[in-house]
FIPABA-374863 format. One record per residue (C-alpha): residue number from 1; residue in one letter; y, x negated, z negated. Coordinates in nm, 2 decimals, padded with zeros to 4 digits. Layout:
// residues N
{NUM A {Y X Z}}
...
This chain:
// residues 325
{1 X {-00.21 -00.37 -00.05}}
{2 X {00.04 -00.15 -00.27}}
{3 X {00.10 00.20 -00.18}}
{4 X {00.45 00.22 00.02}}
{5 X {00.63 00.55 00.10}}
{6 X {00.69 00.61 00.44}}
{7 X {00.53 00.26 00.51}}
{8 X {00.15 00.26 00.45}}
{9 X {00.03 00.51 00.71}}
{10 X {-00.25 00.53 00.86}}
{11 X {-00.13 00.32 01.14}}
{12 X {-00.04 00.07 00.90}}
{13 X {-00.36 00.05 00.74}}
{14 X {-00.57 00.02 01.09}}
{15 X {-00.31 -00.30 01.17}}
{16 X {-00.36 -00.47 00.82}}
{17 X {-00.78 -00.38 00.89}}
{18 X {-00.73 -00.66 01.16}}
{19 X {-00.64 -00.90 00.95}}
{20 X {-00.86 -00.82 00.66}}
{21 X {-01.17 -00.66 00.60}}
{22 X {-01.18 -00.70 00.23}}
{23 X {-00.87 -00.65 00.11}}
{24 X {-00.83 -00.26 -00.08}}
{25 X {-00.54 -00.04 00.10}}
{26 X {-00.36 00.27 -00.01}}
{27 X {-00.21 00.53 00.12}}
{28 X {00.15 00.63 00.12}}
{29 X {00.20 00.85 -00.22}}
{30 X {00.06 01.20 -00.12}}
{31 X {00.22 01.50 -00.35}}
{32 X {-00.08 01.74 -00.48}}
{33 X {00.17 02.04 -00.37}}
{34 X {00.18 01.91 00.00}}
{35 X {-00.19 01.89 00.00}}
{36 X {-00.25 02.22 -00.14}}
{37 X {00.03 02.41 00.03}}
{38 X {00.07 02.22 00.36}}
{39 X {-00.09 02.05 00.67}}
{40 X {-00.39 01.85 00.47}}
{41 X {-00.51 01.67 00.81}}
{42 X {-00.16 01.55 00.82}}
{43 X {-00.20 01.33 00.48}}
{44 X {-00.57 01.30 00.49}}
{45 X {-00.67 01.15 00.84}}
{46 X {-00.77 00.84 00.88}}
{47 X {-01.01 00.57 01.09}}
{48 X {-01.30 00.45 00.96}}
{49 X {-01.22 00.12 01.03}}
{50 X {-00.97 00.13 00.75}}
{51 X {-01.23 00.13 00.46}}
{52 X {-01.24 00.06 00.15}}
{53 X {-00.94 00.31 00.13}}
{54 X {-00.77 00.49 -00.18}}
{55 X {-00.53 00.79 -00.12}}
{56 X {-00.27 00.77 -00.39}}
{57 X {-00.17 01.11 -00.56}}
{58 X {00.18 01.20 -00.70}}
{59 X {00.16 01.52 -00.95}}
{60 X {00.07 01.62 -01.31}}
{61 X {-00.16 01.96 -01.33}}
{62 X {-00.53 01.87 -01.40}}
{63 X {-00.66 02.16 -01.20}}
{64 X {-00.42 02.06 -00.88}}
{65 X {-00.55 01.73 -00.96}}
{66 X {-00.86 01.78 -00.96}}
{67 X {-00.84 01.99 -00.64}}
{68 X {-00.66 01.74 -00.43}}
{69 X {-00.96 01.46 -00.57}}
{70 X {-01.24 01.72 -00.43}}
{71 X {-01.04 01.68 -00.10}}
{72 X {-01.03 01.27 -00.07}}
{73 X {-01.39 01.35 -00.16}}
{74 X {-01.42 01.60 00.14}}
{75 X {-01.26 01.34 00.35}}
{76 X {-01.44 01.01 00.28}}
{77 X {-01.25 00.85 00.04}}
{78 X {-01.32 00.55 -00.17}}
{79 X {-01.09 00.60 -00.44}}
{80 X {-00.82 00.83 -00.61}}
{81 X {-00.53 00.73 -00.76}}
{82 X {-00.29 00.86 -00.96}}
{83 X {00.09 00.75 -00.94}}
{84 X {00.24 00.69 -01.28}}
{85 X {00.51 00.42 -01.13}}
{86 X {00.73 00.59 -00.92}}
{87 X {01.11 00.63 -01.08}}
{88 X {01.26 00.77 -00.76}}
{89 X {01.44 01.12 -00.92}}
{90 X {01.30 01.34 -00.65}}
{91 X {00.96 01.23 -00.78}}
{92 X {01.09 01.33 -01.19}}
{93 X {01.16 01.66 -01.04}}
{94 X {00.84 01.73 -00.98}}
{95 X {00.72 01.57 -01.32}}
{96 X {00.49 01.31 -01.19}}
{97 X {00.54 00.92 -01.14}}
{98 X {00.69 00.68 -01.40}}
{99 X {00.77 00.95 -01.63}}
{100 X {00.43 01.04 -01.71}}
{101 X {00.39 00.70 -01.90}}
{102 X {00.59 00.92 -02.18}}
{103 X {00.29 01.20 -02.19}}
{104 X {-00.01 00.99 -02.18}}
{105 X {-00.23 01.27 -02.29}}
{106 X {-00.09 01.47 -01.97}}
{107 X {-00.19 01.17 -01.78}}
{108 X {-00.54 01.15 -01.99}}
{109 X {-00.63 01.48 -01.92}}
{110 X {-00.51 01.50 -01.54}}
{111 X {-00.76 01.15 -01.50}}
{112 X {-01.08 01.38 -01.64}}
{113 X {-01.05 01.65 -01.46}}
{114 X {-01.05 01.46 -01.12}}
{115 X {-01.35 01.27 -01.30}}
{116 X {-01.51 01.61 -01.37}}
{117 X {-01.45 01.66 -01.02}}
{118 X {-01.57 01.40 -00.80}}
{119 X {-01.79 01.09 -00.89}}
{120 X {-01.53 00.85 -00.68}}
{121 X {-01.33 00.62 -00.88}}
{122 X {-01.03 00.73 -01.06}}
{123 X {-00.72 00.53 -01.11}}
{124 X {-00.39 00.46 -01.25}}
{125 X {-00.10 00.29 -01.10}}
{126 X {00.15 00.26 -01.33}}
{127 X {00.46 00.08 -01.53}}
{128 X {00.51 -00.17 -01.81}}
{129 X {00.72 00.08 -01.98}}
{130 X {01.02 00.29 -01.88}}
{131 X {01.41 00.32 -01.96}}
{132 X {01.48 00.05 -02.26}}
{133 X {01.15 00.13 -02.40}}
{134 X {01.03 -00.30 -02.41}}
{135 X {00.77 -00.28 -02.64}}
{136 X {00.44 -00.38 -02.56}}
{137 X {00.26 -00.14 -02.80}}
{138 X {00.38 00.13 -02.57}}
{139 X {00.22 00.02 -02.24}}
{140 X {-00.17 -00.07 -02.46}}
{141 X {-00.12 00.30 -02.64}}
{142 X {-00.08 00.45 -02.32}}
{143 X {-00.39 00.24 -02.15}}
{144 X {-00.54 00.31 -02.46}}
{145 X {-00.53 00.74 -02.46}}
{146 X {-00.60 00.72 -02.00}}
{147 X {-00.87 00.50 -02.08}}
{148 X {-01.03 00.74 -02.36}}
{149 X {-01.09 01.04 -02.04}}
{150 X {-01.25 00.76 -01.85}}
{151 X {-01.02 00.56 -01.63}}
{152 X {-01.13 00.15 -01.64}}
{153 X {-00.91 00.04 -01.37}}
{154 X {-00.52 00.04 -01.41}}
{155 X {-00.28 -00.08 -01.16}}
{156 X {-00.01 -00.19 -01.35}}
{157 X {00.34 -00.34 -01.21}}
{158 X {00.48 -00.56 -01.47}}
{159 X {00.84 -00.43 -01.46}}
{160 X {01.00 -00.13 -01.64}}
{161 X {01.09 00.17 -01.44}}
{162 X {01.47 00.26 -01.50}}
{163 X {01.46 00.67 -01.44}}
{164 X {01.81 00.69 -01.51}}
{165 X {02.13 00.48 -01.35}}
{166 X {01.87 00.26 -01.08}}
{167 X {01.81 00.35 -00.76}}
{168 X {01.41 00.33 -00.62}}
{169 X {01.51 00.01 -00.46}}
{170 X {01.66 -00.13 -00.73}}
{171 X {01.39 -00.05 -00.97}}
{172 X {01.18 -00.33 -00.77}}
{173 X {01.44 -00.61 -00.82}}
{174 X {01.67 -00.52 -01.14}}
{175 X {01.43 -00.47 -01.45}}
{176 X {01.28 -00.80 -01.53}}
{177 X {00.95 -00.91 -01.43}}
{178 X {00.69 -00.93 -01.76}}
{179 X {00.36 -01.07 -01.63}}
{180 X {00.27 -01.21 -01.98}}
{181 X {00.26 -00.79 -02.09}}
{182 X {00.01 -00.74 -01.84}}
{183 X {-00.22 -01.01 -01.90}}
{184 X {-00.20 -00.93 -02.22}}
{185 X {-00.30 -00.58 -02.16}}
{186 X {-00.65 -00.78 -01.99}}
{187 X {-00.68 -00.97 -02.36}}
{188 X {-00.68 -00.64 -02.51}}
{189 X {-00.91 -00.46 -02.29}}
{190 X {-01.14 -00.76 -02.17}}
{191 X {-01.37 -00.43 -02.03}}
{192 X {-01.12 -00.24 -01.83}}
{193 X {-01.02 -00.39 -01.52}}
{194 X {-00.66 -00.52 -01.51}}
{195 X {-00.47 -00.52 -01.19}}
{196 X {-00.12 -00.67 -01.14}}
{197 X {00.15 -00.56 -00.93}}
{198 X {00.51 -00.67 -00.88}}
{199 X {00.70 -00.96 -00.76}}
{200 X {00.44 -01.15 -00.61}}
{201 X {00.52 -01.36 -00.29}}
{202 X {00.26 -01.61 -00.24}}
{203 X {-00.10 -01.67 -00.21}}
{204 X {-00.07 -01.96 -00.49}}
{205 X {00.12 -01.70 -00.71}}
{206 X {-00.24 -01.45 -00.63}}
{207 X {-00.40 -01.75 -00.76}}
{208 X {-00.23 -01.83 -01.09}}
{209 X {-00.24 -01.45 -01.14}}
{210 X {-00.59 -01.41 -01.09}}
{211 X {-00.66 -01.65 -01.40}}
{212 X {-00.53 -01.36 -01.64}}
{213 X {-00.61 -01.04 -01.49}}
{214 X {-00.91 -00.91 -01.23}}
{215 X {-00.69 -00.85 -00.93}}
{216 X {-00.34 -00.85 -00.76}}
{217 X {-00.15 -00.56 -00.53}}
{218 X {00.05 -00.70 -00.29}}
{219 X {00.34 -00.49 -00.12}}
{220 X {00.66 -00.58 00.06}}
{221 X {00.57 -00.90 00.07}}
{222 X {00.26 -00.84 00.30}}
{223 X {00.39 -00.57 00.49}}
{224 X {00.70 -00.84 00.60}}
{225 X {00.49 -01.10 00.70}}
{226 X {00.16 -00.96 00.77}}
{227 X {00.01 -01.28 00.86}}
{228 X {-00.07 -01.40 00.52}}
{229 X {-00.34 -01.10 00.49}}
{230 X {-00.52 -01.33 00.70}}
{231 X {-00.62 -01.59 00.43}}
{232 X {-00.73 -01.33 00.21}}
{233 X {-01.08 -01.29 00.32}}
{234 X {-01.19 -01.63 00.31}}
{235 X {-00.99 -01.80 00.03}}
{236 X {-01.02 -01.49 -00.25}}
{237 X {-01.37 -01.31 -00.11}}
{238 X {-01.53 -01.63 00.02}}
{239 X {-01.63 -01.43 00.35}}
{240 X {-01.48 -01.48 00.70}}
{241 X {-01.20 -01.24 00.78}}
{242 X {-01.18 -01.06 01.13}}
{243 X {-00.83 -01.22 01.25}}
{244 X {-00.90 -01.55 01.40}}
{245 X {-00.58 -01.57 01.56}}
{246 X {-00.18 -01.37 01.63}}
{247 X {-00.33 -01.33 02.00}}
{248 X {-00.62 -01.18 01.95}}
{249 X {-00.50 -00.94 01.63}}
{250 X {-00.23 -00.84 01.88}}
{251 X {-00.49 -00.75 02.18}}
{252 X {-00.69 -00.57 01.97}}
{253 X {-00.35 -00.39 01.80}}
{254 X {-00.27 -00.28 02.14}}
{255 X {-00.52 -00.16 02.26}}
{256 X {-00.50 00.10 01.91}}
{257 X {-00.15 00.15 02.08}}
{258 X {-00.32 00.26 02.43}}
{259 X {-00.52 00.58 02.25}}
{260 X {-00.20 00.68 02.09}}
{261 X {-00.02 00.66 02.43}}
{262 X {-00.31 00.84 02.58}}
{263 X {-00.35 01.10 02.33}}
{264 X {-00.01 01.20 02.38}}
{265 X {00.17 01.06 02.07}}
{266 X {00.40 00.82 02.03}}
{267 X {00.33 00.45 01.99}}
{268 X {00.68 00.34 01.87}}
{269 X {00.59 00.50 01.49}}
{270 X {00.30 00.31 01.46}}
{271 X {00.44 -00.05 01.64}}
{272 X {00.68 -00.09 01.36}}
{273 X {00.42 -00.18 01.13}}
{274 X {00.35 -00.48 01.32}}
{275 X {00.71 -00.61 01.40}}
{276 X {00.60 -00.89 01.19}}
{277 X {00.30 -01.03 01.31}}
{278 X {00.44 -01.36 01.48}}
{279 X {00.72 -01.39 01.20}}
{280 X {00.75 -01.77 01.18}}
{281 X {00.66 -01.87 01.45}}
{282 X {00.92 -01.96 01.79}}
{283 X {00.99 -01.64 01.96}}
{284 X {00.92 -01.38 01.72}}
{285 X {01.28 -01.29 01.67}}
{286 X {01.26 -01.18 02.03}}
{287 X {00.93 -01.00 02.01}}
{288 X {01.02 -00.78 01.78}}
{289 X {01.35 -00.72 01.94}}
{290 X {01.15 -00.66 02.28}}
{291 X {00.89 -00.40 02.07}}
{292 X {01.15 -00.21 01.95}}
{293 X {01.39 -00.10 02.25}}
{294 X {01.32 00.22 02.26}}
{295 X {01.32 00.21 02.63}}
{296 X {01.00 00.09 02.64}}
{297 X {00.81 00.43 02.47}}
{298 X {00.68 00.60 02.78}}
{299 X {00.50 00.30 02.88}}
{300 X {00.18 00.21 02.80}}
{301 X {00.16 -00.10 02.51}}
{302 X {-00.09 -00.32 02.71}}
{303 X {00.11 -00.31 02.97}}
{304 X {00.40 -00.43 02.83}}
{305 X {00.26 -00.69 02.66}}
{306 X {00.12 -00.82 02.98}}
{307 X {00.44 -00.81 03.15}}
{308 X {00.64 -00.96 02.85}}
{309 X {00.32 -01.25 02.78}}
{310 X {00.35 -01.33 03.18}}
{311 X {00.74 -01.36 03.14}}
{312 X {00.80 -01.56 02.85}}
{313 X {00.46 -01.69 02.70}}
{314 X {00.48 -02.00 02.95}}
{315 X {00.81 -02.05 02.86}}
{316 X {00.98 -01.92 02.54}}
{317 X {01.32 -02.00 02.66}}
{318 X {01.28 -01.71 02.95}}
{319 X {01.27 -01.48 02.68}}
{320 X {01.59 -01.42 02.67}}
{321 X {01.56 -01.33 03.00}}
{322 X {01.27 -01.04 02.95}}
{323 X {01.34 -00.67 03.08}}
{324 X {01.11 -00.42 03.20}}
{325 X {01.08 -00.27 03.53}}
């Protein structure tokens, strides 16, 4: 599952761990300044149930770097990666993301020193090129020099990132897909692992993918309709997945939303996560319309999912109906 600011929380993560145990997650993008200088337990936190987990890092000095890498050490970790994709231009101003494809030493020598630091994996996440820059022979070089400190597994979403006249958003839909440059990338480097990012919709697309290139990050796509996580288990690990049904993956999500409640924090944050669960199916268009009345947030999850299953589960045409009292 891709990193997504602002979407893959911890909350997030603990909801997509019900539907796959196999399946890598990342955090949001985590600055090494707000780590350094700010509330570390904020970014850091997580439940054990969410392993294998990577915290993705957004910055550019080796030595903060390599600091923040001691801390997803510190905190249990499974992987650190670095963020050479994002365009967005707060993200320039602080010289890290998509713009560090044009200093590929920088990038080298912010990948050993986190190596130097910690014996956990380190990674790259990063572009096919940026601005007009189309040629393939810039994407390899720059594999090429992160590879030489020590980095064998690149992340690499097969568009160009636009850092001047596209918006974030539109840097995910306007600059052509170029799968072909990143399973080219595999021929090239048969011994580094190859991940492909970008587009992708479908479980046959992972599939056709996955005859090029070692793996395939998933984002939007997922997080909108979480039920195809799902699948992944069983049909690209060959082992049996821990979400045998909506019902069950929704008991068990509520009763995550039950400690939040009791621990004093608000559910509603986390909930949105999971406003997709039942997409497809008859009814869904109300259950996420009856999850996110903000009405509901002093009360406690289980019990409004007993009082909206015993109202409209028998009968989906009472939905409509459905308030709480």
């Amino acid at each position: 599952m891709a990193p997504m600011l602002d979407w893959t929380d911890r909350h997030c993560r603990y909801f997509h761990r019900l539907l796959t145990r196999q399946t890598r997650l990342y955090t949001e993008m985590v600055t090494t300044g707000a780590l350094l200088h700010g509330d570390a337990a904020r970014h850091l936190d997580f439940d054990p149930a969410e392993h294998p987990v990577a915290l993705q890092l957004g910055g550019s000095e080796p030595a903060d770097l390599a600091a923040c890498a001691r801390l997803a050490k510190q905190w249990g970790y499974d992987e650190v990666n670095l963020n050479c994709g994002c365009p967005s231009e707060r993200v320039q101003k602080g010289a890290f993301g998509a713009c560090l494809m044009a200093e590929p030493q920088l990038v080298a020598d912010g990948v050993k020193a986190m190596r130097d630091a910690v014996d956990l994996p380190v990674t790259v996440k990063h572009r096919i090129g940026i601005d007009q820059v189309e040629r393939y022979d810039f994407v390899r070089d720059f594999v090429g020099t992160v590879a030489d400190a020590g980095c064998t597994v690149f992340i690499v979403h097969a568009r160009n990132a636009w850092l001047k006249g596209l918006s974030p958003k539109e840097n995910r839909d306007i600059p052509p897909l170029r799968p072909e440059l990143v399973y080219r990338l595999k021929q090239d480097f048969p011994h580094l692992t190859i991940v492909l990012n970008g587009g992708v919709r479908s479980d046959d697309e992972i599939d056709a993918h996955l005859a090029h290139v070692d793996g395939v990050m998933v984002g939007r796509q997922a997080y909108h309709d979480p039920w195809m996580m799902s699948a992944w288990d069983a049909r690209f690990f060959g082992q049996t997945g821990p979400a045998d049904g909506r019902d069950s993956v929704e008991t068990r999500w509520f009763d995550y939303l039950d400690r939040i409640h009791q621990a004093g924090r608000p559910w509603p944050t986390a909930m949105r996560h999971a406003l997709g669960l039942w997409n497809g199916e008859r009814g869904a268009r109300l259950w996420r319309q009856y999850w996110s009345d903000h009405r509901h947030k002093s009360s406690l999850p289980s019990e409004l999912a007993r009082q909206f299953n015993a109202r409209s589960r028998p009968n989906p045409v009472e939905l409509q109906a459905v308030t709480v009292e």
